[in-house]
C-alpha positions, 0 to 999 in steps of 0.5 A: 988931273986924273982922267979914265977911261970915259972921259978919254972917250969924250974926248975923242967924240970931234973926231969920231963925229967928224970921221963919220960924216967923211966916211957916210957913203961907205958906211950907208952904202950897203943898206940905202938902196934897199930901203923903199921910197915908200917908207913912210913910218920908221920904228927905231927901237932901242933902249937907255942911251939907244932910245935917247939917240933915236929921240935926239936925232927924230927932228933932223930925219923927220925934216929931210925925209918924208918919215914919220919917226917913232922912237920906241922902247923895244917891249912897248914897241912888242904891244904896237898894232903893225900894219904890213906893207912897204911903207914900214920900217924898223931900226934897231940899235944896240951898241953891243948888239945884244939887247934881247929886247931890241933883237925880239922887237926885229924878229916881230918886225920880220915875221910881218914881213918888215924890213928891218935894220941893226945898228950896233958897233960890232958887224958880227953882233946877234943883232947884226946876224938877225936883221936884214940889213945892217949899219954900223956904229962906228966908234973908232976903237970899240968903245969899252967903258959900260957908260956909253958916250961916243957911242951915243952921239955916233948913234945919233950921228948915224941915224941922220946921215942914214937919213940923209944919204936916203933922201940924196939917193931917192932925190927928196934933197936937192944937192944944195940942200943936202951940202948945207946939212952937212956944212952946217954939222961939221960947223958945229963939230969943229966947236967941240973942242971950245965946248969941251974945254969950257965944260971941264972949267964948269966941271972943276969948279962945281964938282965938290957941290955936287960929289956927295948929291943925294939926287940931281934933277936934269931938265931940258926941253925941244931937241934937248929933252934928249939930252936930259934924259940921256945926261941923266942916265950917265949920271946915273950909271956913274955917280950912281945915286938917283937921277931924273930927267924930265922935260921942262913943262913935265917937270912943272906939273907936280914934280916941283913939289918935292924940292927942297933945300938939298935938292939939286938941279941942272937946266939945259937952256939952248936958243928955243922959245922956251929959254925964258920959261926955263930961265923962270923957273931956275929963278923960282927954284933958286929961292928954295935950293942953292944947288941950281946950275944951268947949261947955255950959250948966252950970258944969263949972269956971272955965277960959277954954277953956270955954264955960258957957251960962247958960241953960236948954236945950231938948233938941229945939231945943239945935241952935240954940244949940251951933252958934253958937259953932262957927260963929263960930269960923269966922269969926273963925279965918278973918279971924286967917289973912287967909281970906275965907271966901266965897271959894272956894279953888277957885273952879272946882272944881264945875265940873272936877267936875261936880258943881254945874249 
């Protein structure tokens, strides 16, 4: 089995996830004893898998702090009607910490007098230099590949222990509270091996159907939603053919209507009150194309297109595990079409753009 370089690092996601929760007073210490107990309406601004990050790790930082949290593209965030007062603050992300859009969006941000934080990989990044203040990504070794993987869970990683180490530090958690938080996430790290391994079988046993797709629809829905959309950007980037995803009742109005026999479709369906409408609609589909593979921890029937975890999920930190699977796929599709997947295709298209410093 040949493995580049982004599966390399989709292996090393456990640790890095599990390294971040040891390291998480060091890494949040410069930055939480200047945020306000006044915060109330936070702005994380980036784009691709950053926005994904933000979308994925909204409900946890919205539970256990008192924020309201928009996830925003940086050029919407630009037409946003800002109020100026303490009760504001903007988070920028960008793993290289060079996104023009993201680094504009905090001098907009700055000019009002909000306080603004960079996340990026590198402390001496143009985000890190522009913003107040500054929380790393921390990847472990930097993260080389151009479809980011470990960076994307140390992303969403790291917004919520930045949430939490803010409610610890202006006592919104009680200190039960904030172990079981933690307790509960290492819990679910300490399964990634099991799911990595269970991903790859999955992986292995589907990648000829789909090696030569001519599209792939990826549809989550909660928390997972996330996890579609950024699922579908790595296939994307990787595989590059066109990929979607759509959150499971956005997909069902209209969108079925373009399906048909070579259509392909993977569904995410982790414990939810919407796991039986999910099911529902793989089962209308399937009457129409064969190429139809769904992610989740219960049994739904024996077919080798089907990938069943075989483990109990956390409903906050599920992101972690559904992911995998998607990101592998990548990986292993791209290697099938002789892609190198941190290679760009177009290696100076940010430039023509304008669009990365």
């Amino acid at each position: 089995m040949t493995v580049n370089l982004m599966h390399q690092y989709i292996l090393e996601e456990k640790e890095v996830l599990l390294n971040l929760i040891a390291d998480r007073e060091d890494i949040t210490s410069a930055v939480i004893p200047s945020i306000s107990k006044e915060v109330k309406n936070v702005y994380i601004i980036g784009s691709g898998t950053s926005y994904h990050a933000a979308v994925a790790a909204k409900p946890l930082v919205e539970e256990v702090t008192n924020w309201e949290v928009h996830p925003t593209y940086p050029t919407h965030f630009m037409q946003e009607n800002l109020t100026a007062d303490k009760s504001s603050l903007v988070l920028g992300i960008s793993q290289g910490g060079s996104s023009l859009s993201t680094i504009n969006g905090i001098k907009r941000a700055q000019e009002m007098k909000i306080p603004t934080v960079g996340m990026s990989e590198y402390k001496d990044s143009h985000l890190a230099d522009t913003s107040d203040y500054f929380l790393p990504i921390c990847v472990g070794d930097h993260e080389k590949a151009g479809a980011k993987t470990k960076g994307y869970v140390a992303s969403i990683l790291t917004l919520m222990l930045f949430a939490l180490e803010f409610s610890k530090h202006h006592y919104l958690l009680s200190s039960e509270e904030y172990n079981s938080y933690l307790s509960r996430m290492k819990n679910t790290f300490e399964k990634l091996d099991e799911i990595t391994k269970a991903s790859e079988e999955w992986v292995y046993r589907i990648k000829d159907e789909l090696t030569n797709a001519r599209e792939i629809m990826v549809i989550g829905y909660g928390a997972n939603y996330a996890t579609a959309l950024e699922g579908a950007l790595k296939l994307l980037e990787t595989v590059r053919v066109p990929v979607i995803g759509y959150e499971m009742e956005e997909y069902m109005h209209g969108v079925y209507n373009c399906v048909s026999e070579d259509s392909n479709f993977i569904f995410l369906a982790p414990k939810h009150e919407s796991q039986e409408r999910i099911v529902l609609l793989k089962e209308f589909l399937n009457k129409i194309t064969k190429h139809c593979y769904l992610i989740g921890s219960e049994e739904f029937d024996a077919s080798k297109q089907h990938l069943n975890f075989a483990t109990d999920e956390d409903p906050l930190f599920s992101i972690f595990e559904y992911i995998i699977p998607l990101q592998l796929l990548s990986a292993v599709l791209a290697n099938e079409k002789g892609i190198d997947p941190a290679v760009s295709k177009f290696h100076n298209f940010h430039q023509l753009m304008r669009s990365k410093s």
